[in-house]
C-alpha positions as CSV (number, residue, x, y, z in Angstrom):
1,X,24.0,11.8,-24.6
2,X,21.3,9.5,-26.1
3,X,18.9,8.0,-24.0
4,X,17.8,4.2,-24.7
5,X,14.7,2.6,-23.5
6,X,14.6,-1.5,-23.2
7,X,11.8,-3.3,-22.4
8,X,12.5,-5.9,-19.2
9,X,12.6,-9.4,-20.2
10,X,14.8,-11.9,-18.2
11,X,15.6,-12.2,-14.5
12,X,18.5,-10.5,-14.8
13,X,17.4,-7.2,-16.1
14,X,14.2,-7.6,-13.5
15,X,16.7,-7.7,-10.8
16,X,18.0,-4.4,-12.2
17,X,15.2,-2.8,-12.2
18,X,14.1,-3.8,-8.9
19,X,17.6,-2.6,-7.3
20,X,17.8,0.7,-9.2
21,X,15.8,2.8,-6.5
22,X,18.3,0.9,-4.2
23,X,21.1,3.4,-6.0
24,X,19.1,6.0,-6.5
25,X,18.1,6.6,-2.9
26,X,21.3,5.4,-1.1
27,X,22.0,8.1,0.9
28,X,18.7,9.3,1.5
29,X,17.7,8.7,5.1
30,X,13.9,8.0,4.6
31,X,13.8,5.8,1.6
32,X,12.6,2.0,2.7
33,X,14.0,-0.3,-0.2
34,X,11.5,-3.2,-0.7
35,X,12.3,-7.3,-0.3
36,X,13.9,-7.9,-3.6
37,X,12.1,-11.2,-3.4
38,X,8.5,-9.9,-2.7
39,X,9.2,-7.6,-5.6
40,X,10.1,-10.7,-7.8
41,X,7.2,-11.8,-7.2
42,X,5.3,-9.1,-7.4
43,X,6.2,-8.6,-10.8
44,X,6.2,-11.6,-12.7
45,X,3.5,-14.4,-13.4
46,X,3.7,-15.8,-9.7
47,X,1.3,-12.5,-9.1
48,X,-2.1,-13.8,-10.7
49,X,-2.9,-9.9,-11.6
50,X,-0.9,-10.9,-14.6
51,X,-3.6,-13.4,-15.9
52,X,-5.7,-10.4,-15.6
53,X,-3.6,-7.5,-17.4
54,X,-1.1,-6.4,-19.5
55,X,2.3,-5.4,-18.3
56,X,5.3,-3.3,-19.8
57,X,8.4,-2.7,-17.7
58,X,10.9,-0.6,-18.8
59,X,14.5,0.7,-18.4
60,X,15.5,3.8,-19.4
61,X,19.4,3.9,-20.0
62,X,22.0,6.5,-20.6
63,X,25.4,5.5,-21.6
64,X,25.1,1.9,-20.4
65,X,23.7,3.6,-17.1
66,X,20.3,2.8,-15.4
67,X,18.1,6.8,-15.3
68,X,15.0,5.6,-14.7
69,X,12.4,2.9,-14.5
70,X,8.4,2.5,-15.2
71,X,6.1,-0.3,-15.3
72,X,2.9,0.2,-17.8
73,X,-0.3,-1.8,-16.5
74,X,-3.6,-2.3,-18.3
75,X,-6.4,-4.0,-15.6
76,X,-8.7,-5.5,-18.2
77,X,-11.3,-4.5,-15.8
78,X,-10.1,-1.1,-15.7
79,X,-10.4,-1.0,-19.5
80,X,-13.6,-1.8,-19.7
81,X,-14.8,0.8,-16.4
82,X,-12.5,4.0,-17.3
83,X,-10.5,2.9,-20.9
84,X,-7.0,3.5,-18.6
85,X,-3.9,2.8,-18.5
86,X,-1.6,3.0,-15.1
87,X,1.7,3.2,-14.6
88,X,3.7,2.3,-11.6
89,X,7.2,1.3,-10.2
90,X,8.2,4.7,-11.6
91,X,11.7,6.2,-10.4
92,X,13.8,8.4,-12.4
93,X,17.3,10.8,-12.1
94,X,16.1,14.8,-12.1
95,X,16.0,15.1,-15.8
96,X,12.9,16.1,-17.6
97,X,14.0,14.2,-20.5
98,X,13.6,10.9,-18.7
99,X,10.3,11.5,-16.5
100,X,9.1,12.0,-20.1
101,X,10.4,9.4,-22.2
102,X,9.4,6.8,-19.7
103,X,5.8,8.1,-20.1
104,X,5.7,8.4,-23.2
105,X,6.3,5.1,-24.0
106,X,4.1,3.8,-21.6
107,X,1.8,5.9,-23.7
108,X,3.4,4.4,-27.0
109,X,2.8,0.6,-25.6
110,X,-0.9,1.3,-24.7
111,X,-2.1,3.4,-27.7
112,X,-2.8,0.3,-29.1
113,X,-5.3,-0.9,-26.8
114,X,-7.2,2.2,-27.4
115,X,-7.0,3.7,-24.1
116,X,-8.2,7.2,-23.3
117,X,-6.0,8.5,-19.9
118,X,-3.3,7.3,-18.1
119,X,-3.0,7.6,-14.3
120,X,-0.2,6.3,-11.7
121,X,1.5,5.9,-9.9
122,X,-0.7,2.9,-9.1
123,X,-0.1,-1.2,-8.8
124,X,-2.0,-3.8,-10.0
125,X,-4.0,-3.4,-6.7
126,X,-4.1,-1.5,-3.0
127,X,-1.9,-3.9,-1.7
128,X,0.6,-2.7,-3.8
129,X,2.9,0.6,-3.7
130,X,0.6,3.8,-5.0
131,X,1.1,7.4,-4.7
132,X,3.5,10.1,-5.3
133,X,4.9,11.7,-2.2
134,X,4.0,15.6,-2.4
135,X,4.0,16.1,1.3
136,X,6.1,15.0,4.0
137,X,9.6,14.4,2.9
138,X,11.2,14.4,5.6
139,X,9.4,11.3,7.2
140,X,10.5,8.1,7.0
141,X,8.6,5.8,5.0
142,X,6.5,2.4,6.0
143,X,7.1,-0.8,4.5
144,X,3.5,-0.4,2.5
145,X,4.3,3.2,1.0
146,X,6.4,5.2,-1.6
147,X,9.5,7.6,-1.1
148,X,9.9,10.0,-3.7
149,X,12.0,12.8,-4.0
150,X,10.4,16.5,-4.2
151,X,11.4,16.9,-7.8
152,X,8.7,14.0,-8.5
153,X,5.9,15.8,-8.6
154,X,7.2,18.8,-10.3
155,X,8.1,16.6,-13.0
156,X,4.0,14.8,-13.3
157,X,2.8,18.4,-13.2
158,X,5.4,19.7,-16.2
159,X,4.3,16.5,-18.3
160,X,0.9,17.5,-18.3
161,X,-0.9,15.5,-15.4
162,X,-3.1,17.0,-12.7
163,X,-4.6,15.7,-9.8
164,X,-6.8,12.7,-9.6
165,X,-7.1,11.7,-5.6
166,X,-5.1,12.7,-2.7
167,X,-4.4,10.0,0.3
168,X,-3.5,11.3,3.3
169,X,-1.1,9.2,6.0
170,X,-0.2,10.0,10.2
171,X,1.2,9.1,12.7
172,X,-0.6,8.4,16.0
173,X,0.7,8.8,19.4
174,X,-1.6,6.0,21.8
175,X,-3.3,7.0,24.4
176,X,-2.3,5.5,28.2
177,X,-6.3,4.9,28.4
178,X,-9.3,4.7,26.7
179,X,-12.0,7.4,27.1
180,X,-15.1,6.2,28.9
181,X,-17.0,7.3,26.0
182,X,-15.7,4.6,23.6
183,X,-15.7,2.1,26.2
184,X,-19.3,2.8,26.7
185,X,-20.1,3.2,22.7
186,X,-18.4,-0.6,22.2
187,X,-20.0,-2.1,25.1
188,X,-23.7,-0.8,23.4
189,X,-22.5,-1.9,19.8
190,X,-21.6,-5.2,21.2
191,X,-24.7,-6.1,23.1
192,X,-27.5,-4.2,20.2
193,X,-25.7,-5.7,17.3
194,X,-24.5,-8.9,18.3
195,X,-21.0,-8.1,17.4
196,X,-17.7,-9.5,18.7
197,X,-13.9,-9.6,18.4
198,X,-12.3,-12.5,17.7
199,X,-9.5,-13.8,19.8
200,X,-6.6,-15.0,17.0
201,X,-4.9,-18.2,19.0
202,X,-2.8,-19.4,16.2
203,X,-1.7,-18.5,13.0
204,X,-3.8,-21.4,12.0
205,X,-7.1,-19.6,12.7
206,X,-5.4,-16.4,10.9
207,X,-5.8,-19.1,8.0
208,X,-9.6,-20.2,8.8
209,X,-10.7,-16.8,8.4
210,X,-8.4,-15.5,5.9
211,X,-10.8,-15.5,3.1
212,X,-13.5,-13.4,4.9
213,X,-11.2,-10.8,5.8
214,X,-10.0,-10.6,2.1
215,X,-13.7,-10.6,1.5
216,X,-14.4,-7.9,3.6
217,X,-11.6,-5.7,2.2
218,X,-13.4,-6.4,-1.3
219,X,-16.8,-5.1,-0.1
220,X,-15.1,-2.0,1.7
221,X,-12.6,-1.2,-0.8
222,X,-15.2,-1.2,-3.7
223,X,-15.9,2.0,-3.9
224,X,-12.3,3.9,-3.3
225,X,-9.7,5.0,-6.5
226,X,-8.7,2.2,-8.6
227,X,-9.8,-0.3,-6.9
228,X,-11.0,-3.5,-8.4
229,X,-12.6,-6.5,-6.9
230,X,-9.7,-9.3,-5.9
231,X,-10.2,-12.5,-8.0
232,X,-10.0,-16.1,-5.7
233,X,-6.5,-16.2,-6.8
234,X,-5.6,-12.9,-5.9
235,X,-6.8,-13.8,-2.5
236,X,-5.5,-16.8,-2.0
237,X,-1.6,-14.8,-3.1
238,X,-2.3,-12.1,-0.8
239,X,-2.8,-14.5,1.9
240,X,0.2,-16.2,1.4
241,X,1.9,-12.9,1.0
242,X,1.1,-11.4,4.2
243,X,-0.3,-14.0,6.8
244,X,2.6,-16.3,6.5
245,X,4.5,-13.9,8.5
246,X,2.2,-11.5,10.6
247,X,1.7,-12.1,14.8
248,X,-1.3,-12.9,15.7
249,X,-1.7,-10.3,18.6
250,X,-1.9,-7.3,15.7
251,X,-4.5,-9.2,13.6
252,X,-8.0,-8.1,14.9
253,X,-11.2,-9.0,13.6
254,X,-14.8,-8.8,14.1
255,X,-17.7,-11.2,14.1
256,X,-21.2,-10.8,13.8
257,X,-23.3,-13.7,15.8
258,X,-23.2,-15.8,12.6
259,X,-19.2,-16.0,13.1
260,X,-18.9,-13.9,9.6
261,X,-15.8,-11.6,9.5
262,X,-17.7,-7.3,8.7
263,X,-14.2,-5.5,9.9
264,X,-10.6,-6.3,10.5
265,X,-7.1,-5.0,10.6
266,X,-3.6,-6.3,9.9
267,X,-1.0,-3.9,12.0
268,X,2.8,-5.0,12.1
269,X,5.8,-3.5,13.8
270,X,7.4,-1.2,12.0
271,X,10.0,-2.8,10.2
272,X,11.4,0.0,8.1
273,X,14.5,0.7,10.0
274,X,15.2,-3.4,10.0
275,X,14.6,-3.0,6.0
276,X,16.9,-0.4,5.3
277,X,19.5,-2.1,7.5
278,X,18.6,-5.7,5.2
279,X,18.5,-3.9,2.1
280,X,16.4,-5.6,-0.1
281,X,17.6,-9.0,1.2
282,X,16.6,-11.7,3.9
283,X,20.0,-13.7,3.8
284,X,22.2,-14.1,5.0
285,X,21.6,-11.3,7.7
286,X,18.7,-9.6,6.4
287,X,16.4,-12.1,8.4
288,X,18.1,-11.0,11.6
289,X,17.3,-7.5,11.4
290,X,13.8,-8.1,10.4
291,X,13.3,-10.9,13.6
292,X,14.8,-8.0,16.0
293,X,12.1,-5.6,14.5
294,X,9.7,-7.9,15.3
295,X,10.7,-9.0,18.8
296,X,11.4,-5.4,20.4
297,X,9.0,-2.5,18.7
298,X,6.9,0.1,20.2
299,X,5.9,1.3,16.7
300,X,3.3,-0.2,14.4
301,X,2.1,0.4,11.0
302,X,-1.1,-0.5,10.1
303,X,-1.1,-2.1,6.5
304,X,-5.0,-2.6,6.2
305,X,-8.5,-1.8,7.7
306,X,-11.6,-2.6,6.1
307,X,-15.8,-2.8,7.8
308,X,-18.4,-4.1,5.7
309,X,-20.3,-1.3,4.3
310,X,-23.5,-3.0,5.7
311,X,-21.9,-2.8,8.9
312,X,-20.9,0.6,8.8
313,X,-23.2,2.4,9.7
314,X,-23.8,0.1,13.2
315,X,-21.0,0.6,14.6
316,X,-18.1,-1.7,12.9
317,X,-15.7,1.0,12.3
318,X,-16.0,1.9,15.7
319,X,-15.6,-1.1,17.1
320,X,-12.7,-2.2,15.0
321,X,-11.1,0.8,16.9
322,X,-11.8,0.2,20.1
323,X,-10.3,-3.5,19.4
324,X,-7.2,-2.0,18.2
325,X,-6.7,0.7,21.1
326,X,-7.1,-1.7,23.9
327,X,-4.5,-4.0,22.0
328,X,-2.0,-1.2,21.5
329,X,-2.3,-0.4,25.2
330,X,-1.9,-3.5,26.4
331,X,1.0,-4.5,24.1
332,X,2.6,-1.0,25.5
333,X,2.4,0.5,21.6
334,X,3.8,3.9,21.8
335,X,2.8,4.8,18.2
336,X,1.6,3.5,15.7
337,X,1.7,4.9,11.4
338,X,-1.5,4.9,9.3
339,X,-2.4,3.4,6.4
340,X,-2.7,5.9,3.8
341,X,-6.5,7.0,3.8
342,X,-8.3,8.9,0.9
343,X,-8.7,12.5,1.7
344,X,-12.0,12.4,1.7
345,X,-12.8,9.4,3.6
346,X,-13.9,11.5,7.0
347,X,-15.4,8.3,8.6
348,X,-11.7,6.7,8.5
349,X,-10.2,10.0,9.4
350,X,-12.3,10.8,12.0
351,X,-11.5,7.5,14.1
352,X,-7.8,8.6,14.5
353,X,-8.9,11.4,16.5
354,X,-8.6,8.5,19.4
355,X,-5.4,8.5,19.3
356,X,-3.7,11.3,21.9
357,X,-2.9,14.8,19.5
358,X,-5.2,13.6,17.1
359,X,-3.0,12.9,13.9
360,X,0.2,14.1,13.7
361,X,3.3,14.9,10.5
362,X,0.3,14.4,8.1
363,X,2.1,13.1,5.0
364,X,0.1,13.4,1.4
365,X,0.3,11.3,-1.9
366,X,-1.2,11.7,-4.9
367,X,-2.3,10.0,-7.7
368,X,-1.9,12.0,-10.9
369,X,-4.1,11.7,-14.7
370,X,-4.0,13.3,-17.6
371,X,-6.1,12.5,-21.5
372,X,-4.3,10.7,-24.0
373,X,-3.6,12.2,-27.5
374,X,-4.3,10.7,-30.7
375,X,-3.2,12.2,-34.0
């Protein structure tokens, strides 16, 4: 049977290939389908990384019937740092022939532009879904990360990738009480540094100091895989994206004495469980699910963490930490699921020892590379 590739076009094919994991996963018990609406955004011009980028999504088709999906993504900054192209929103059946043809012609569309590698799966930034699940399938998935099936990364390996960076993701049980240690350690940061931790009263001060946390993440995000500085539009999307709906009690920030944001963290309540129910869609009962979720959670994920590098070193990270433990004690959290964390960021790693059993059901994704040929 003869497989056809189409290139997506119009809303109607874009809701296609946004709903196709939806089939493919259906009866899988750990896959956490996305907002269809946030994904509609996400890939079309409302998302500013397209003034900044080229884009290719693709179908791949078999008899009339959806196999696979792919989107092809050239970061013109990435060009010019690495000569890449990435490729994300990548699902297909378990047939070699379409892992490969979906590739390819992500290959195909970028030869052009004289790239040298292609790497994925990746988004247009960190805020968006990255990494192939190669460990831990049998964990249910956050509303930040991927679900893949184990035949995945067979299929990246076969093709010809290898391995380009590992994250790392756990869950952390919190402790009833913090050590004395840390208390001590954040009381002595505090007072030597000048630091302090901002009490959010509204979700109109989320707003005031929206752009410094975005900032922040810039500076501390600058030197991790793929990561490319956020324009002002970018920000300003982001901010839209996720403070329009996060609770002010799991947003914590820190201060230095000039009132400038060098560390903060956005943790929500797990919502995966209310996302599966929604599937894909707010209304008319999706909303309801996701309010409960909200309302009655001892589980939190945390979506993002980021210390000013020049804060680092005195104590920030540590300090960012403490914040969050004391919140998650007195909010009664039971546990709470990390962020995914390059492998090789210890200082990140490290801090999750705090948390009772240190890190538990590690779960590992990766992002794979390989050359690209020319005749």
């Amino acid at each position: 049977m003869s497989l056809v590739l189409t290139e997506v076009k119009q809303k109607s094919t874009l809701l296609k290939f946004i709903k196709f994991p939806f089939d493919l996963y259906k009866n899988c018990p750990f896959y956490v389908p996305p907002l269809i609406d946030f994904e509609l955004s996400s890939l079309t011009p409302k998302n500013p990384a397209f003034e900044i980028s080229q884009v290719k999504l693709l179908l791949a088709l078999r008899e009339g019937v959806i196999v696979g999906r792919i989107a092809g993504i050239i970061l013109d900054a990435e060009k010019e740092d690495k000569n890449l192209v990435r490729f994300g929103w990548i699902d297909f059946i378990d047939d070699k022939t379409v892992s490969n043809a979906l590739i390819q012609a992500v290959i195909d569309w970028a030869k052009p532009f004289g790239v040298t590698g292609i790497h994925g799966p990746l988004g247009f930034t960190d805020f968006d879904f990255e990494g192939t699940l190669i460990e831990g399938f049998n964990e249910l998935a956050t509303q930040a990360t991927i679900y893949n099936f184990p035949y995945y990364p067979i299929h990246f390996k076969d093709l010809g990738f290898s391995k380009a960076c590992d994250w790392i993701e756990g869950r952390g049980v919190v402790p009833k009480e913090l050590s004395k240690r840390m208390v001590r350690s954040a009381s002595l940061i505090k007072a030597r540094f000048k630091l302090k931790a901002k009490k959010i009263k509204s979700k109109s001060q989320i707003k005031t100091y929206s752009k410094g946390i975005f900032k922040t993440l810039n500076n501390s995000f600058t030197n991790l895989y793929g990561f490319y500085t956020l324009t002002d539009k970018q920000i300003d999307y982001y901010v839209d994206a996720y403070f329009g709906f996060v609770r002010k009690e799991f947003i914590t920030i820190i201060v230095n004495e000039k009132d400038e944001v060098v560390a903060c963290a956005i943790t929500l309540p797990s919502i995966s469980r209310a996302l599966q129910k929604a599937k894909g869609k707010l209304y008319p009962f999706g909303f309801i699910h996701l309010l409960q979720a909200f309302r009655r959670n001892d589980t939190l994920d945390m979506l993002l963490i980021g210390v000013n590098p020049q804060y680092q070193k005195l104590g920030a990270s540590q300090l960012i930490f403490f914040e969050l433990l004391s919140n998650f004690i007195k909010k009664k959290v039971g546990v709470v699921n990390s962020a995914i964390m390059l492998e090789d960021n210890h200082n990140v790693i490290n801090l999750w020892n705090e948390f009772r059993g240190n890190v538990t059901n590690m779960i590992r994704r990766r992002c794979f590379i390989k050359p690209i040929q020319y005749e």
